[in-house]
N, C-alpha and C positions, 0 to 999 in steps of 0.2 A: 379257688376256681369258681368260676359262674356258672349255677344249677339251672338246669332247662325252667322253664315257667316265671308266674309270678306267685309271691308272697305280701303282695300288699293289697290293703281293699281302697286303693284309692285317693284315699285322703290326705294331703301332704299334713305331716307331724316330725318334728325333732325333739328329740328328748339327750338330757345330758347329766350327768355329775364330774366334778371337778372337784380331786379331794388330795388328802394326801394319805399315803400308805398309812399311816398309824389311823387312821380311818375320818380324820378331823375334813368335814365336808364343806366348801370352797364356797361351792355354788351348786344349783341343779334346778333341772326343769322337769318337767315328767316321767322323773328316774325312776319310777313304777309301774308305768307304763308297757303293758308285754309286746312283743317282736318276736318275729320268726327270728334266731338267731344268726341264721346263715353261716359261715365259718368263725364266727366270733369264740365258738365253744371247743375248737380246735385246742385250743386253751388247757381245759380242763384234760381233755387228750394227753399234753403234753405233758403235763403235772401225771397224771397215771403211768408214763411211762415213768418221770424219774424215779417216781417210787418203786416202781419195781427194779430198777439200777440200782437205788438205795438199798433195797433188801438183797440183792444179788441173786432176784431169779430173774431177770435180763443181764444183757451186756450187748453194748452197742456193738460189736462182732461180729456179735450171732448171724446167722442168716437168715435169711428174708427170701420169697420168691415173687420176684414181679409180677404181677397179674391186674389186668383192668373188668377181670370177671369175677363174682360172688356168688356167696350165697343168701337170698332172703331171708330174713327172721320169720316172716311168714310161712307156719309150717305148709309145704305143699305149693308154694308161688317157686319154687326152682330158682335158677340161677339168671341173674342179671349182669348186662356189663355197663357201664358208666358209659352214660350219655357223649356223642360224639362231642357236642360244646363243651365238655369240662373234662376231656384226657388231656394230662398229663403228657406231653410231647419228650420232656425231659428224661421221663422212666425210661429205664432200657426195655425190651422185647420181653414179654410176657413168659414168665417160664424162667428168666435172667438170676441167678442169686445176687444179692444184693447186702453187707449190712445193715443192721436195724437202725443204725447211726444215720445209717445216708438215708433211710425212711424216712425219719423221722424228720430230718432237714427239711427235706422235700413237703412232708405238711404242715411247716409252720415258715419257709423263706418264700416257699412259692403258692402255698395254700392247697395242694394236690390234694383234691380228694379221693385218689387211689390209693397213697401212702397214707390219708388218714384211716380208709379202712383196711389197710392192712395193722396198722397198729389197733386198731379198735379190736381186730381178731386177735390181737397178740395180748392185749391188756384187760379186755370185754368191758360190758356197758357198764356194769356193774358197778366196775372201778371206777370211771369215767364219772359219772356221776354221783358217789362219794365223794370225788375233789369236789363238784358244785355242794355237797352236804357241810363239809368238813372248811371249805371256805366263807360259809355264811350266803351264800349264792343261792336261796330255797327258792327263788321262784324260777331256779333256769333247772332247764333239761336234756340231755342228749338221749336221745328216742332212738337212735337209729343211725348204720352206717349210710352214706351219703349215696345218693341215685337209690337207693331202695324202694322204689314208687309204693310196691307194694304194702309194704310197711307203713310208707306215708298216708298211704290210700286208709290204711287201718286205723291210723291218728298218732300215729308215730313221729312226734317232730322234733324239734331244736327251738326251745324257746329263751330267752332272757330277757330280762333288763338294762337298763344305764345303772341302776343302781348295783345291781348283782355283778353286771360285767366288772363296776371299780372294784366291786369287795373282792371278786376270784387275781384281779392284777395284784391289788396291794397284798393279798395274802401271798403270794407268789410272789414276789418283791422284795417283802420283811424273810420272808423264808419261813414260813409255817405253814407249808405245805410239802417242805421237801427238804433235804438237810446242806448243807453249805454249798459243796462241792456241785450239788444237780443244783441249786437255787443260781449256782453262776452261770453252770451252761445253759439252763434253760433262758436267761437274761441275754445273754450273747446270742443267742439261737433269735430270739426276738428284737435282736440291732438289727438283724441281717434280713427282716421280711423285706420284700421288695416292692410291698405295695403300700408308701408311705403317705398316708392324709395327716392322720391329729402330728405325725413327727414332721410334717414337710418343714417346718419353721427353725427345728431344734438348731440353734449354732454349735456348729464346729467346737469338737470336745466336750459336749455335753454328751454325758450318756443317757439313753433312750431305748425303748423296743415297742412291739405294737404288734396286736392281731386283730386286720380287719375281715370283713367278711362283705359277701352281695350276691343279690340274686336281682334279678326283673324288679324293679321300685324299693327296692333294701338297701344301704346303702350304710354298712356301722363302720367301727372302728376303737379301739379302746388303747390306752400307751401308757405307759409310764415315762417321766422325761426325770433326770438327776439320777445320782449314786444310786444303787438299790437300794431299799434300806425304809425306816420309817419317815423319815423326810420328802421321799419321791415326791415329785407331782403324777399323779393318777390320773387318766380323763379318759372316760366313756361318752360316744356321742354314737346315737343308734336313728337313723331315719326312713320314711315311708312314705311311698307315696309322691317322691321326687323324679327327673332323670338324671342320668348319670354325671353328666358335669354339674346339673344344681346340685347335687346328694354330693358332690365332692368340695365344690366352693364352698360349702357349707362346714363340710370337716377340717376342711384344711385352715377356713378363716376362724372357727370356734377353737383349732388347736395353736393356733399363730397367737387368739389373744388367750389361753390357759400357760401357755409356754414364759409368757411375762411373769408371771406367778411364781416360777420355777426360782 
């Protein structure tokens, strides 16, 4: 979903790596280069839930209670509700049970950042960013459930890389983040985003998934294209400082020529 404001200072910058899951790097351009992450780290999310499916204190079953209102991390700032530009229309009526299953859909096929903070309560930050630990991803960070101004206000953000972004896909890919069974549905769960840039090229019966992300001049994207596995192709491409059809011409032409690669 698209967060009120901007996150860029301006300056147009593309940054990229192109690798393959067993981590053998392709290509790259200022894959070190920090970015507000915007939805990219939904990612890391996703990987927290399977683990806790893995261990069996979830179950995609369970219930869930729809809601577009929180609570701040900031002790004392009260309750917030998500920005009218970024509800979720899809959610059912606030208050709705819902399973954890169909949550979770919801923040990585359509990028909902009300199902991503409800899983963020359900899994906490904690976890959330042990996947960025435990994936080799040290320079990203999930700071905070999403519209939390307050929090942001405090310096609470979402930050990564192009380099970080490949390493969290290919760990997730090879499956060393989570064990067979969740490593396939989280794979599948990521065919199904619907906001395809670096995939838009993939031909028919190649397997692919992707989590991108955007705000006001942000404009990422990160995919895997091929079987899961150590062979994938991986590509992260994160940019700044563009508008919205340059930040996509860009993704979609850098994923059209990594896809030959595949």
């Amino acid at each position: 979903m698209v967060s009120a404001g901007t996150h860029s200072d301006g300056v147009p910058v593309v940054a990229y790596r192109v690798a393959r899951a067993s981590g053998e790097v392709l290509a790259a351009r200022q894959d070190d280069l920090d970015f507000y992450a915007a939805s990219t780290v939904k990612l890391a999310v996703l990987v927290a839930a399977a683990r806790e499916l893995d261990a069996g204190t979830a179950s995609l079953d369970e219930t869930c209670t729809a809601t577009r209102t929180f609570t701040s991390q900031v002790p004392g700032a009260g309750a917030y509700t998500v920005e009218p530009d970024d509800v979720d229309d899809g959610l059912p009526p606030d208050g709705t049970p819902m399973p954890l299953g169909d949550v979770i859909d919801r923040m990585v096929t359509v990028s909902s950042n009300e199902a991503t903070n409800m899983v963020v309560e359900r899994v906490g930050l904690a976890a959330v960013n042990q996947v960025l630990a435990d994936a080799g991803a040290t320079r990203s960070t999930f700071g905070r459930k999403y519209s939390d101004l307050a929090a942001e206000q405090a310096g609470a953000s979402h930050r990564t890389t192009a380099a970080d972004l490949c390493l969290l896909m290919s760990a997730v890919v090879t499956g060393r983040l989570a064990g067979p069974e969740r490593t396939a549905w989280m794979c599948e769960l990521l065919g199904r985003q619907t906001d395809r840039q670096l995939t838009a090229a993939v031909p028919g019966g190649v397997p692919f998934g992707s989590k991108s992300g955007w705000v006001d001049g942000i404009r990422h994207d990160v995919a895997f294209v091929g079987e899961p596995g150590p062979d994938a192709l991986v590509i992260a491409v994160c940019t700044r400082g563009y508008d919205e059809q340059a930040a996509e011409e860009t993704l979609k032409t850098l994923g059209a020529l990594a896809v030959t690669l595949a």
